[in-house]
N, C-alpha and C positions, 0 to 999 in steps of 0.2 A: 142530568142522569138520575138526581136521586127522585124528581119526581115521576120520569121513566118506570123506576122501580117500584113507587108506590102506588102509579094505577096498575100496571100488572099483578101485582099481589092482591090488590082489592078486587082481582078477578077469582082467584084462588083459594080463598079463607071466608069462612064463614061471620068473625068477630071483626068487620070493619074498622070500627073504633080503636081495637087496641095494634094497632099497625102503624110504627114510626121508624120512618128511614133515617139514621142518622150516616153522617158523611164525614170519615176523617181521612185529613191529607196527611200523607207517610214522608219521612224523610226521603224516602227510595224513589220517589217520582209513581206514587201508588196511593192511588186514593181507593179507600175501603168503602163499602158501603154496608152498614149495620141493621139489617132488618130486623126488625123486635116483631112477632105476632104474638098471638093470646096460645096459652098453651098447647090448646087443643085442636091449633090449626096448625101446631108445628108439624106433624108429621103430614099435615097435606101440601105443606110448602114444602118439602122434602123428595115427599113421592117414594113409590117404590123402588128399593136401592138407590134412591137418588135419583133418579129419571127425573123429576122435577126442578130439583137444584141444578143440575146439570144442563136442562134448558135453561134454568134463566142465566146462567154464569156463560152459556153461550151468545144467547140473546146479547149480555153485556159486553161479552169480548169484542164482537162484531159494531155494536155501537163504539166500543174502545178505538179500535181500528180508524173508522172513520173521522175521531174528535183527534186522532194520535196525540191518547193520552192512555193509561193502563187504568183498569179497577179492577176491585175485589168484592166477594159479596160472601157475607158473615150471616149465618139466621139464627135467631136466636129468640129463645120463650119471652114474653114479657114476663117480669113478676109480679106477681098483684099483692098490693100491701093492705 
C-alpha cells in the first residue's frame, strides 16, 4: 500500500525527491500512512477544499476493502533542515 501511495503522489507534486511515505501499524487494527511532501506541494496534495485528499483517502479505503485491512492517510510538509 505504502508504495501504492507513493507513485500516486509522484503523479501530483512537483518536488519528487522530497516525498516519503512512512507506515505506522495502530494498536486499533489501523495502519496509517504518513505522506511527507516538500512544502510547496502541500496544498497540491490537498487540492481544493480537499477534493484531492479526499480522492486519495478513497482510492485507499477501496484498496482497504479488498486487502480487509483499514488505513489512514496523514499529509504532512516535509521540513527542511
Amino acid at each position: 500500500m505504502q508504495r501504492l501511495m507513493h507513485e500516486i503522489v509522484r503523479y501530483l507534486v512537483d518536488d519528487e525527491a522530497a516525498i516519503r511515505v512512512d507506515c505506522l501499524d495502530g494498536n486499533d487494527g489501523v495502519t496509517t500512512l504518513n505522506v511527507h511532501v516538500a512544502p510547496s506541494d502541500t496544498g497540491k496534495l490537498i487540492g481544493k477544499r480537499g477534493r484531492t485528499a479526499r480522492s486519495l483517502r478513497m482510492i485507499l479505503s477501496a484498496a482497504s476493502m479488498k486487502l480487509h485491512h483499514r488505513y489512514a492517510l496523514n499529509i504532512q510538509e516535509t521540513i527542511e533542515s
